[in-house]
Phi, psi and omega in degrees: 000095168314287195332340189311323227236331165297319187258011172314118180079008188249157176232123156243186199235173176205138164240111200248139192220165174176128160317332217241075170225130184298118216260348144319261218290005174254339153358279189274311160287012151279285209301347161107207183268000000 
């Protein structure tokens, strides 16, 4: 990973997305703890 050294000390993300997420349990982890 070149990029490794650019993001050093930065917060990143990941997004993860898919038709096939059980829309209960994407809910319950969107409303947080």
């Amino acid at each position: 990973m070149q990029e490794r050294a650019g993001l050093k000390n930065q917060v990143v993300g990941t997004t993860l997305c898919g038709g096939n997420v059980d829309a209960r349990v994407f809910a319950q982890v969107l409303s947080g703890p």
